[in-house]
ZADREN-72475 format. One record per residue: residue number from 1; residue in one letter; x, y negated, z of N, C-alpha, C in turn. Coordinates in steps of 0.02 Angstrom, whole numbers, plus 50000, padded with zeros to 5 digits. Each point is the difference from the previous one (the first is absolute). Example, Ala and Ser with C-alpha at 12.3 -4.5 7.8 and 13.67 -1.06 7.14 Angstrom:
BEGIN
- paza figu n.u n.v n.w ca.u ca.v ca.w c.u c.v c.w
- 1 A 50660 50284 50390 49955 49941 50000 50045 49940 50000 $
- 2 S 49982 49947 49964 50042 49941 50003 49961 49945 50037 $
//
This chain:
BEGIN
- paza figu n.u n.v n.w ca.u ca.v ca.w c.u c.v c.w
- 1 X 54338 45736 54506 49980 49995 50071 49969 49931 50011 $
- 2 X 49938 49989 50037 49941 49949 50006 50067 49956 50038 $
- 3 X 49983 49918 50018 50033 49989 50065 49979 50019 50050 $
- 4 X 50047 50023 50033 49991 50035 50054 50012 49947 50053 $
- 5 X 49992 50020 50080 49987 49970 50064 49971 49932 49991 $
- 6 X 49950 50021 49960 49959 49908 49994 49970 49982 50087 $
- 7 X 50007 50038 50052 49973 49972 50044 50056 49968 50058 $
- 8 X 50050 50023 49983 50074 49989 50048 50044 49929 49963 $
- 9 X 49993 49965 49987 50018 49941 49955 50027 49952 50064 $
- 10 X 50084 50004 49979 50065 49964 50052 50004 49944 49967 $
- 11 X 50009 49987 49971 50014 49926 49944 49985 50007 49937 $
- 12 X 49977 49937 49983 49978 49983 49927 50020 49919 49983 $
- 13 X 50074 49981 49994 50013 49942 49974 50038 49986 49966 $
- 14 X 50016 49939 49964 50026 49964 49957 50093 50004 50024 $
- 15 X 49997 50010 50070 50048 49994 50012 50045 50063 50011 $
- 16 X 50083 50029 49973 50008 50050 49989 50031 50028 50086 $
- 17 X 50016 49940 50037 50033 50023 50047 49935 50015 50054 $
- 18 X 49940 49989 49990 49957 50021 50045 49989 50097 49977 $
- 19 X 50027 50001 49961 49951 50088 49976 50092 50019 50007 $
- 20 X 50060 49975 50019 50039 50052 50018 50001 49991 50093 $
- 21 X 49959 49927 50008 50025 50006 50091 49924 50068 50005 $
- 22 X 49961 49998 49973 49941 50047 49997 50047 50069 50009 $
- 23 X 50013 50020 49949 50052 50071 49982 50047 50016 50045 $
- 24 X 50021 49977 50044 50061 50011 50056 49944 50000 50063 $
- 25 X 49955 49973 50008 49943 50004 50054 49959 50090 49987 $
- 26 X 49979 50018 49930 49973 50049 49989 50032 50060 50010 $
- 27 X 50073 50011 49984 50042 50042 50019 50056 49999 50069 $
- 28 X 49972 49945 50041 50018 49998 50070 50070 50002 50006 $
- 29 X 50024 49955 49939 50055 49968 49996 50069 50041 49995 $
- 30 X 49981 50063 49946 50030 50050 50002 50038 49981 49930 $
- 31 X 49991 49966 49952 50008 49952 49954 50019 49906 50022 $
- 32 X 50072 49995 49952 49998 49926 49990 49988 49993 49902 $
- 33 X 49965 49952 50012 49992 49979 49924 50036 49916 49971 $
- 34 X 50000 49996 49936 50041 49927 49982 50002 50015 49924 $
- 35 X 49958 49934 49966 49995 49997 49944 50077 50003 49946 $
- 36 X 49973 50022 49946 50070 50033 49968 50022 49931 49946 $
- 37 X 49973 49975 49987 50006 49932 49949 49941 49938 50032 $
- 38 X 50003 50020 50060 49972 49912 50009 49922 50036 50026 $
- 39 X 49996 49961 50030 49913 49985 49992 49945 49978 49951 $
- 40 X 49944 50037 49973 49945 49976 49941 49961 49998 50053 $
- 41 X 49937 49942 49953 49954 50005 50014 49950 50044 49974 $
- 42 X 49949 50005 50000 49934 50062 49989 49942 49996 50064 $
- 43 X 49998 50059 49984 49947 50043 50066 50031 50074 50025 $
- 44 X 50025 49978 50042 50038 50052 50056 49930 50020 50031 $
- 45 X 49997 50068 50010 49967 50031 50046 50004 50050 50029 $
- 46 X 49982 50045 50068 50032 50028 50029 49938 50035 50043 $
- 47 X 49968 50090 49982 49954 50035 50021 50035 50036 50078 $
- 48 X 50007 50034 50035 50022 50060 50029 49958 50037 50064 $
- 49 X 50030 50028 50039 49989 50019 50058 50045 50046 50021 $
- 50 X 50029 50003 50044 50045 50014 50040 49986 50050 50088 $
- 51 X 50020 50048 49980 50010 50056 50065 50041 50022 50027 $
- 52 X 49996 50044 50032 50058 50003 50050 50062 50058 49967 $
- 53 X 49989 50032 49952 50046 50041 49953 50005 49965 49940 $
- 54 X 49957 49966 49955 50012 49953 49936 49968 49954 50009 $
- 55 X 50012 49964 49938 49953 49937 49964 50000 50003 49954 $
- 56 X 49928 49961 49969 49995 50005 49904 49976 49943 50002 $
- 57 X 50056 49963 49942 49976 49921 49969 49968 50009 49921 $
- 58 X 49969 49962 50000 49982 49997 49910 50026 49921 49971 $
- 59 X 50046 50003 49971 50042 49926 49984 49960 49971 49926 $
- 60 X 49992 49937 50012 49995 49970 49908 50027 49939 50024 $
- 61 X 50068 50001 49962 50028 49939 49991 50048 49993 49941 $
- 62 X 50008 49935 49982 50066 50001 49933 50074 49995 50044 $
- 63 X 50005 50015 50049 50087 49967 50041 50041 50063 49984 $
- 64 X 50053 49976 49982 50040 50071 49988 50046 49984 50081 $
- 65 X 50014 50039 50013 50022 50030 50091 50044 50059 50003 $
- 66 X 50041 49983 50054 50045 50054 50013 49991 50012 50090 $
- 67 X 50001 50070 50002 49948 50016 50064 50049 50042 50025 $
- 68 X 50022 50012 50060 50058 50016 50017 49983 50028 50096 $
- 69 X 50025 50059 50003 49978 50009 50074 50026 49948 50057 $
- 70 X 49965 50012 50047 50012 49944 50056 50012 50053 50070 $
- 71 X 49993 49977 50053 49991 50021 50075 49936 50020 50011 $
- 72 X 49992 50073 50034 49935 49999 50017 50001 50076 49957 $
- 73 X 49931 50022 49992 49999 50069 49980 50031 50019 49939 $
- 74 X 50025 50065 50015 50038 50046 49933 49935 50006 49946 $
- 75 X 49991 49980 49931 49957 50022 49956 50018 50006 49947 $
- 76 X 49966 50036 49968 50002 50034 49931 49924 49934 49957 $
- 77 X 50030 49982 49946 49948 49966 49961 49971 50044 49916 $
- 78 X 49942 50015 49992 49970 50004 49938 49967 49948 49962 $
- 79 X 50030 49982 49961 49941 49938 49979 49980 50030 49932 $
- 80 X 49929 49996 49988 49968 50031 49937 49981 49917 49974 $
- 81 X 50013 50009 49936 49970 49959 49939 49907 50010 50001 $
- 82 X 49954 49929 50011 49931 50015 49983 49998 49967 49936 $
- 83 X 50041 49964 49976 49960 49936 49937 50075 49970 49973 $
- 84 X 49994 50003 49926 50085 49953 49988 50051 50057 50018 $
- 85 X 50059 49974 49984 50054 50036 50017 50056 49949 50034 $
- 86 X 50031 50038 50034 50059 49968 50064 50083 50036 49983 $
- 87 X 50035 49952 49987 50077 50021 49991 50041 50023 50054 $
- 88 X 49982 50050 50029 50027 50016 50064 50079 50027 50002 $
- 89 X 50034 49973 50052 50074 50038 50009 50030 50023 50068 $
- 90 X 50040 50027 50027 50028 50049 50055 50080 50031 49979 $
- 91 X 50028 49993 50050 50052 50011 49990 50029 50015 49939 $
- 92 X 50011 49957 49962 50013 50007 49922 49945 50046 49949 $
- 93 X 49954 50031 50015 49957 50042 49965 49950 49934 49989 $
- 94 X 49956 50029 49935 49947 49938 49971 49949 50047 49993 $
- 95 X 49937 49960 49998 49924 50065 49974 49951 49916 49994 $
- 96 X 49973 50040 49976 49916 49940 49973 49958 50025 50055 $
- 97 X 49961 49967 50020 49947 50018 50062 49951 49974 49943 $
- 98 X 49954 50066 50010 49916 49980 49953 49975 50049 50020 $
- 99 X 49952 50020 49965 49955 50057 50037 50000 50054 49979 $
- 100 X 50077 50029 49953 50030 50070 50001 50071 49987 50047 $
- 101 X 50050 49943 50019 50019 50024 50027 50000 49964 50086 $
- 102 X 50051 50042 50047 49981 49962 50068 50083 49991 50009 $
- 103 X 50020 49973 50062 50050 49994 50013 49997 50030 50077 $
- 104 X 50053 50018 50013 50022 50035 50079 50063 49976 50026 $
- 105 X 49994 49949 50049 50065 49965 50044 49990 50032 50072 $
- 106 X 50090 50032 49985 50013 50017 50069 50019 49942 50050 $
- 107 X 49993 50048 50067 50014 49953 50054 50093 49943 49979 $
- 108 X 49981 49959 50009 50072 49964 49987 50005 49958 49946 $
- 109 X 49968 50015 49947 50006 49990 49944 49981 49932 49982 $
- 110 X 50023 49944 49953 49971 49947 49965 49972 50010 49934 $
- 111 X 49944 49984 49984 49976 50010 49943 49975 49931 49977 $
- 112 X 50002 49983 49932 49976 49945 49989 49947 50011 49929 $
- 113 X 49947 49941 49988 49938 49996 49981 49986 49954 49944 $
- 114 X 50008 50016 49930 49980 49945 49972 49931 50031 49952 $
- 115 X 49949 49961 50030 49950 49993 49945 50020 49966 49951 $
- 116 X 49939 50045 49929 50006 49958 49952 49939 49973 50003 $
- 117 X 50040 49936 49913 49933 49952 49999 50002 50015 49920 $
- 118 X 49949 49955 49987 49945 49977 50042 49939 50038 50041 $
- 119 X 50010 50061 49980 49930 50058 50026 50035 50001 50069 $
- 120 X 49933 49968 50027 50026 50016 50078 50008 50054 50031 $
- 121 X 50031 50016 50054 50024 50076 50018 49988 50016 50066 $
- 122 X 49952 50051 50025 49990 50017 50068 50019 50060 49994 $
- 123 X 50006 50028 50072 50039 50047 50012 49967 50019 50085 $
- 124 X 50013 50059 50012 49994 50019 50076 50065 50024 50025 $
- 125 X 50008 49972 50077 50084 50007 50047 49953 50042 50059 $
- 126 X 50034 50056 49985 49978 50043 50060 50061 50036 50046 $
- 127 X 49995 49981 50062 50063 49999 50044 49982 50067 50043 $
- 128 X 50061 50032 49978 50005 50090 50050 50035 49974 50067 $
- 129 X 49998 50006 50055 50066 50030 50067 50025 50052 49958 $
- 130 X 50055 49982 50030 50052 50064 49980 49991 50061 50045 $
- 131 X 49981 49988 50052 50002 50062 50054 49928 50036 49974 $
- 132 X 49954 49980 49983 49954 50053 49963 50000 50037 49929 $
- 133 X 50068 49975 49982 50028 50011 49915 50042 50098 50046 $
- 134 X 50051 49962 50054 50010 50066 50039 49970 50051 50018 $
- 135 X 49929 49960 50039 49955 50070 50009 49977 50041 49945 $
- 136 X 49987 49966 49958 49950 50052 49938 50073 50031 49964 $
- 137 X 50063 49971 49987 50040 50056 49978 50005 50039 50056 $
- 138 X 50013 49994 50071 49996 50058 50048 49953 50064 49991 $
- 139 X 49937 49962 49996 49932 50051 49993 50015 50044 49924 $
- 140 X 50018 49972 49961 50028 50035 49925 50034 50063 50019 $
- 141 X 50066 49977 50030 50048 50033 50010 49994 50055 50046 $
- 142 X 50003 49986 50075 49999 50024 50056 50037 49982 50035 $
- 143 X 50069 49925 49957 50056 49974 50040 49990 49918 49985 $
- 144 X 50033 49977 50042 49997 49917 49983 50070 49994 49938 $
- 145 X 49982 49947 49973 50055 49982 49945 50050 49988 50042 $
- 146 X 50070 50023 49991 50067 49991 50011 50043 49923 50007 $
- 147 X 49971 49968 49925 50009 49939 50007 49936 49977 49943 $
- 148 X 49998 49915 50025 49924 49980 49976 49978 50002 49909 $
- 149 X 49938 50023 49993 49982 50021 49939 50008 49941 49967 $
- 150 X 50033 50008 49912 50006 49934 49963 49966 50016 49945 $
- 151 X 49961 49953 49994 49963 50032 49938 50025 49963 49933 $
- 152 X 49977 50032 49942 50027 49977 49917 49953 49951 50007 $
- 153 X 50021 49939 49955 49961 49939 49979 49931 49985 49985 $
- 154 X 50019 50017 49926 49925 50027 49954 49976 50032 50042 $
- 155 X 49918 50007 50013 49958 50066 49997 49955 49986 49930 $
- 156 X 49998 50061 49971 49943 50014 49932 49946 50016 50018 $
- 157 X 49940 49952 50011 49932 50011 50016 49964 50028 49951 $
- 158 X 50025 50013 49942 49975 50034 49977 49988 50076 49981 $
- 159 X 50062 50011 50013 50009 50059 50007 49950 50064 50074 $
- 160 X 49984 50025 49985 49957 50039 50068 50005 50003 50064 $
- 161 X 50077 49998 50029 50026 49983 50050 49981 49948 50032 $
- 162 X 50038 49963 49939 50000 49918 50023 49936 49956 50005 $
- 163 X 49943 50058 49948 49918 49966 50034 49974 49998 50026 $
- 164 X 50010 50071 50054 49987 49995 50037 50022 49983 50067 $
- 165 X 50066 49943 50002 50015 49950 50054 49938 49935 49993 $
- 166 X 50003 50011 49933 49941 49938 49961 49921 49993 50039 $
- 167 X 50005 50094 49988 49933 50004 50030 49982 49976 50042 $
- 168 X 50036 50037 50036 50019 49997 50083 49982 49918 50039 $
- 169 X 50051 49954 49955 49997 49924 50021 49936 49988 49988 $
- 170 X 49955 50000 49949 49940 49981 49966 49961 50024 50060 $
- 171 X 50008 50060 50035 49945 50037 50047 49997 49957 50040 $
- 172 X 50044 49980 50007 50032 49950 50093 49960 49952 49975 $
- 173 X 50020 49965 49956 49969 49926 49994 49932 49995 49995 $
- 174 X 49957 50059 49969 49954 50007 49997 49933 50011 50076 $
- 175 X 50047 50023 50036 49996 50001 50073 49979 49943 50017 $
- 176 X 50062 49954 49993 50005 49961 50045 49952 49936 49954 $
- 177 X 49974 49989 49937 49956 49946 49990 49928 50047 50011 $
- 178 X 49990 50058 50015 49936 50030 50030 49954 49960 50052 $
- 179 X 50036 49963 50030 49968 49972 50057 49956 50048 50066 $
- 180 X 50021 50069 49969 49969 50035 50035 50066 50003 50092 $
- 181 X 49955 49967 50044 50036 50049 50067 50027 50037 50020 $
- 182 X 49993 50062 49964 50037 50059 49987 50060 49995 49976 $
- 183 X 50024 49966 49951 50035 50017 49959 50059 49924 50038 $
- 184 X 49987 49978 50029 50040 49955 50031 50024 50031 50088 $
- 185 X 49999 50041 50015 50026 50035 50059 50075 50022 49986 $
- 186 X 50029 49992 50024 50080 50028 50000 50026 50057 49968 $
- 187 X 49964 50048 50046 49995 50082 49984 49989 50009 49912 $
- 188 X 49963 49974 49987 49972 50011 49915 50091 49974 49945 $
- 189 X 50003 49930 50048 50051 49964 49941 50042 50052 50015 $
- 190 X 50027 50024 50044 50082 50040 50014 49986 50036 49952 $
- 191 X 49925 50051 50005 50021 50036 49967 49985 50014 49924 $
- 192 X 49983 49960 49973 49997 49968 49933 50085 49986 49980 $
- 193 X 50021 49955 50044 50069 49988 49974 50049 50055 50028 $
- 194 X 49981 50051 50041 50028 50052 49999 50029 50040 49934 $
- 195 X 49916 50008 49936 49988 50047 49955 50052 49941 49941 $
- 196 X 49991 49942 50029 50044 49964 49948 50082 50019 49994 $
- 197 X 50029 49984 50058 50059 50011 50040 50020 50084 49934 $
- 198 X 49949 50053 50043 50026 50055 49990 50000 50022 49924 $
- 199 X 49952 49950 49944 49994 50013 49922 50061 49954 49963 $
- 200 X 50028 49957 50043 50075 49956 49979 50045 50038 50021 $
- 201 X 50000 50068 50045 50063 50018 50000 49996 50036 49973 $
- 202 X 49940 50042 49970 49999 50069 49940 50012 49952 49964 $
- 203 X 49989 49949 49955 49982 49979 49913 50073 49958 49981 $
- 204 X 50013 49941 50067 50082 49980 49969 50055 50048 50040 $
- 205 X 50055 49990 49942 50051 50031 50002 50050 49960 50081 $
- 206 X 50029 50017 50027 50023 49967 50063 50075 50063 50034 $
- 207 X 50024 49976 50044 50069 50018 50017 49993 50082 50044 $
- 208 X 49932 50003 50005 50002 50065 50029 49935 50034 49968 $
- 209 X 50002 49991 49917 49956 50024 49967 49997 50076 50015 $
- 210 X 50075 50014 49996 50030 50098 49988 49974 50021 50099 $
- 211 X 49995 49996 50014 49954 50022 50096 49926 50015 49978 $
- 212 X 49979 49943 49947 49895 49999 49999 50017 50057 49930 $
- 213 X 50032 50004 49964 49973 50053 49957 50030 50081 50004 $
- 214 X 50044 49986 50056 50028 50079 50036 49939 50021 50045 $
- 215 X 49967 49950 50013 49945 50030 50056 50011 49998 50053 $
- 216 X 49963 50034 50051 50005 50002 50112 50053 50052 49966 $
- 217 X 50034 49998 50042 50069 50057 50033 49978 50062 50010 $
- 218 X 50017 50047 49984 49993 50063 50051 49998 49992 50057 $
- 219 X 49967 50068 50048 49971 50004 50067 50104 49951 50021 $
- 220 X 49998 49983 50041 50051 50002 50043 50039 50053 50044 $
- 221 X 50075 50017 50001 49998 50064 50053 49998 49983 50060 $
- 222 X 49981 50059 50041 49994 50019 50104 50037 49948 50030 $
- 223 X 50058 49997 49952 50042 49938 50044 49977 49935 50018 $
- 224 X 49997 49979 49916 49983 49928 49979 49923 49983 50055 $
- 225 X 49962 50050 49975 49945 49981 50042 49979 49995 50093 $
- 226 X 50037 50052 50012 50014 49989 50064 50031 49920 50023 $
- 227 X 50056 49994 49963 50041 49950 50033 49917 49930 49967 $
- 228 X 49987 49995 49946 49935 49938 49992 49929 50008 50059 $
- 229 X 49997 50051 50039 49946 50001 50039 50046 49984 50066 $
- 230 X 50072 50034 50011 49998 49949 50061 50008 49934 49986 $
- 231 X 50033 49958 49957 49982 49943 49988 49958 49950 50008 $
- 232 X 49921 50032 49976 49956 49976 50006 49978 49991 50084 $
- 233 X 50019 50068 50029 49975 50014 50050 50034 49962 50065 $
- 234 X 50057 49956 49978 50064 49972 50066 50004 49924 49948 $
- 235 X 49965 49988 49955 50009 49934 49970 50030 49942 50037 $
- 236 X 49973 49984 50061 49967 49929 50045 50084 50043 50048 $
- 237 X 50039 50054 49994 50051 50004 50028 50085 49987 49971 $
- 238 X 50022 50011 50029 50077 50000 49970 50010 50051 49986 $
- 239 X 50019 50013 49934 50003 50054 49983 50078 50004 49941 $
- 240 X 50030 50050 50023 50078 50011 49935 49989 50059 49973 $
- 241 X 50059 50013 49953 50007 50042 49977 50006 50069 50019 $
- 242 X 50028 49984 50034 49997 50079 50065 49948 50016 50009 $
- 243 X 49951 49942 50035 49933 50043 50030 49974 50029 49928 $
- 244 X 50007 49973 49933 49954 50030 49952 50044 50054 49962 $
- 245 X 50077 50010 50000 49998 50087 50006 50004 50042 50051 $
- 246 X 49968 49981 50063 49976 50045 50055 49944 50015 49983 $
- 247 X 49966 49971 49977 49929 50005 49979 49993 50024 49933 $
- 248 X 50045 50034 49966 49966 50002 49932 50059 50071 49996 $
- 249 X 50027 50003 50069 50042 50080 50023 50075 49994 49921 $
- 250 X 50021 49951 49987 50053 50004 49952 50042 49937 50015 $
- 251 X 50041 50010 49948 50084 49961 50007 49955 49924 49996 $
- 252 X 50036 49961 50022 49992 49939 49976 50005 49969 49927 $
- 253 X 50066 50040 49951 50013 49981 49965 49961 50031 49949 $
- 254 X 49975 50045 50016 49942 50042 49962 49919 49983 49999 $
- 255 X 50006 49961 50042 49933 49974 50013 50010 49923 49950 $
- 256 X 50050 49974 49999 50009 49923 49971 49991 50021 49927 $
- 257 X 50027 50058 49988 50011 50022 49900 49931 50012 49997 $
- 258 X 49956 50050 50043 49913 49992 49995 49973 49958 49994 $
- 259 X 50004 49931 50052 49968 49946 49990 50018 49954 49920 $
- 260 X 50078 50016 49968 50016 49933 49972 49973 50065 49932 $
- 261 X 49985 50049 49988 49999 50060 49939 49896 49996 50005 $
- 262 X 49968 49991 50045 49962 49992 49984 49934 49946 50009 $
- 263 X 50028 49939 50042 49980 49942 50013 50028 49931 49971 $
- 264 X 50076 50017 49997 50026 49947 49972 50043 49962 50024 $
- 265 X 49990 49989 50071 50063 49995 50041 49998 50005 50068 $
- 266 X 50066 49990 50029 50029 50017 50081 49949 50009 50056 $
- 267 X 49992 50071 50061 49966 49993 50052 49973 49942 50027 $
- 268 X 50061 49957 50007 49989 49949 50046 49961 49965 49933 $
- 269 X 50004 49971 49957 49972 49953 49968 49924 50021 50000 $
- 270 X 49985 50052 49993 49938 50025 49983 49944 49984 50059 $
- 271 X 50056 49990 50077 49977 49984 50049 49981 49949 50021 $
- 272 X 50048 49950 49957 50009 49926 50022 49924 49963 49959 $
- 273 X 50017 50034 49921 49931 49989 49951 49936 49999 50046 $
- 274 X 49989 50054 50006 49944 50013 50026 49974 49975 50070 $
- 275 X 50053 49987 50040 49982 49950 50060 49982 49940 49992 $
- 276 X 50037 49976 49948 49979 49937 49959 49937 49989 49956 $
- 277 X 49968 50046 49993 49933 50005 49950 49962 50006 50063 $
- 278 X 49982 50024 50036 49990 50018 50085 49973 49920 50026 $
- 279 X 50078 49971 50009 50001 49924 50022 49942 49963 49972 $
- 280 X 50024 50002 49941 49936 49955 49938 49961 50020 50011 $
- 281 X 49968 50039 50001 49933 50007 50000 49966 49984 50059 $
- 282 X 50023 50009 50045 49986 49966 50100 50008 49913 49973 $
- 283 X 50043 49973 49994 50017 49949 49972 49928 49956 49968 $
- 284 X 49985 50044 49929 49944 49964 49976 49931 50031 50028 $
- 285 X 49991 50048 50047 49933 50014 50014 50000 50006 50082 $
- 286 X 50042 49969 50054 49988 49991 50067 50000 49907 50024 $
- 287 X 49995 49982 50052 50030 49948 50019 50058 49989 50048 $
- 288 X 50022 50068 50007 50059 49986 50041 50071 49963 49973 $
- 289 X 50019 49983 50026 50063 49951 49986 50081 50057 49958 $
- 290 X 50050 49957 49973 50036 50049 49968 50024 50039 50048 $
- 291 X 50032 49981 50032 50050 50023 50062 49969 50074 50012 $
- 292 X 49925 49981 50024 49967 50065 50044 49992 50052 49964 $
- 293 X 49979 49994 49934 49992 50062 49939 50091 50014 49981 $
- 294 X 50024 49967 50001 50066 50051 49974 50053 50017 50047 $
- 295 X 49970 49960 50080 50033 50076 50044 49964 50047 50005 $
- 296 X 49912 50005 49983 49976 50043 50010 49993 50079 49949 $
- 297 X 50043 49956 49937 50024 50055 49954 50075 50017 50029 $
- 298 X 50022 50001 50037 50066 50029 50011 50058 49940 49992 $
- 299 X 50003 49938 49975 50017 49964 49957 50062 49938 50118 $
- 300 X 50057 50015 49965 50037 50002 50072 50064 49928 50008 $
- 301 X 49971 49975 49921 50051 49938 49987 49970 49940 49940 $
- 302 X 49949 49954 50021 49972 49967 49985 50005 49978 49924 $
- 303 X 50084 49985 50021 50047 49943 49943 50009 50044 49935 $
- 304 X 50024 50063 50024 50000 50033 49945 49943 50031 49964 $
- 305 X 49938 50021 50045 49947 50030 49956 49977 49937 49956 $
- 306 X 50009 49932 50020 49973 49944 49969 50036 50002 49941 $
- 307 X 50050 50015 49995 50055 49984 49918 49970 50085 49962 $
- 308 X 49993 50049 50047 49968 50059 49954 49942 50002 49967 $
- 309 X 49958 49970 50053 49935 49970 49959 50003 49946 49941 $
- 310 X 50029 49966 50015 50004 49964 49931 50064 50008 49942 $
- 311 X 50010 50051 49995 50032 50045 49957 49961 50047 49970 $
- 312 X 49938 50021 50051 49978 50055 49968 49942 49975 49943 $
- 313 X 49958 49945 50044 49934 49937 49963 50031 49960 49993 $
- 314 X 50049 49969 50002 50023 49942 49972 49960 49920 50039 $
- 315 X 49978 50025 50075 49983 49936 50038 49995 50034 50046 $
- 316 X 50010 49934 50054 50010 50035 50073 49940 50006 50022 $
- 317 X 49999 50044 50062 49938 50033 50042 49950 49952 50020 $
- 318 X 50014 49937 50036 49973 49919 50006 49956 49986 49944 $
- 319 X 50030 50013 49932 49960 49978 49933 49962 50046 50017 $
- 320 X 49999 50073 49996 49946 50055 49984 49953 49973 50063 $
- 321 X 49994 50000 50047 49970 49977 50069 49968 49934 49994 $
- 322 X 50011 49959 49948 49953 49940 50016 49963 49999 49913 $
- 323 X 49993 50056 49971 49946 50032 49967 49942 50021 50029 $
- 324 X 49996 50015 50049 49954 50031 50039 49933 49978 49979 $
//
């Protein structure tokens, strides 16, 4: 792979702590970084660009680093090997980063970085949200993940799967040193890193691998579906369990074994989820304030939807809102 984002160039110096205060600026401080044996000197440098669902850096430096999540958005990291090889580690698992294999850090996770020498070693850090890692397993599925997707370490780029995550990245970047207008509009990147998103959850192995290779669910029964359209349809209301086996004409407790037998879990949760995906999205695409969007989803106790929301993304509604 050529170097890539030769036109997006964050730092280029001698100095190592300028290309990690760079790297916590590029990923909007969703990352803390801190050299693992000291500071070297060299040529630190530091490509990216940064949107409102990811960012992609292209790194060349000799600093070995340990990179560790911070405050601020839930993300998933891929970093592919372009040049040299990188001693990468994660929760006790090890892999070589080069340009058969990649690495995949879940949200939470510390991973640490040692290039070797003397062949210098670049690499690309490309940063997922976690909440669009959700949607595309949703769109897979027909349900949101239960609890958040973890993916295996290694990915094998070489392998067919795994090349085409490769591809995929190469398309993007290719985009984006185009200089073409087009290809720098919003709409294009989502959905570029959409096709990325959705070829990392077919190719690595991850905690809800057995959902993507069972396939969409069967139709749903009279019940189940009834009780998900009034749902949709009384969202922005208060709504219990009662009203949704009045609405779906069955037991309550028969309606909860439907929801948890073919969604995954509890009425109410399914309710709470989805009011909360609801929120976010008003959140990052209105200007109204928090307060007004999550009484206007139904939402009747401030303090607590604030600790649900950041349980569900892992930052409060305030953070998502001054993304805007």
């Amino acid at each position: 792979m050529p170097a890539p984002l030769r036109n997006f160039l964050i730092t280029k110096s001698p100095n190592p702590v300028d290309l990690l205060n760079a790297a916590t600026r590029l990923f909007s401080g969703s990352i803390a970084t801190s050299p693992l044996d000291g500071l070297c000197r060299g040529e630190h440098e530091l490509r990216g660009v940064a949107a409102r669902d990811f960012a992609v850096g292209y790194f060349a430096s000799p600093l070995d680093v340990r990179v560790s999540s911070a405050g601020g958005r839930s993300s998933y990291f891929v970093n592919i090997g372009v040049s040299g090889a990188i001693a990468a580690s994660c929760g006790g698992l090890h892999t070589t980063l080069d340009t058969a294999t990649a690495g995949v850090v879940n949200p939470g996770d510390t991973q640490e970085l040692r290039p070797a020498r003397p062949t210098p070693s670049r690499f690309l850090g490309l940063r997922i949200d976690a909440a669009l890692v959700d949607q595309e397993f949703t769109a897979l599925t027909g349900r949101p993940p239960v609890s958040g997707v973890r993916f295996d370490f290694a990915l094998d780029l070489v392998k067919p799967k795994g090349r085409a995550v490769l591809l995929l990245t190469r398309s993007l970047l290719e985009q984006l040193d185009s200089g073409d207008p087009l290809f720098q509009r919003a709409e294009l990147q989502r959905s570029q890193l959409r096709c990325i998103v959705t070829a990392l959850l077919l190719a690595q192995p991850h905690s809800h691998t057995g959902e993507l290779r069972d396939g969409p669910q069967p139709g749903h029964p009279r019940s189940l579906r009834a009780a998900l359209a009034f749902i949709e349809a009384h969202l922005t209301e208060h709504i219990t369990l009662g009203d949704l086996a009045a609405a779906a004409d069955c037991a309550p407790r028969t309606l909860s074994s439907a929801f948890r037998d073919r969604l995954g879990l509890s009425p109410m949760s399914y309710v709470r989820n989805l009011r909360l995906d609801r929120i976010r999205l008003d959140l990052l695409t209105t200007t109204d304030n928090v307060g007004t969007i999550a009484y206007r989803w139904g939402v009747s106790h401030l303090g607590r939807f604030a600790g649900a929301y950041h349980n569900r993304f892992n930052e409060l509604p305030s953070a998502t809102a001054a993304r805007r």
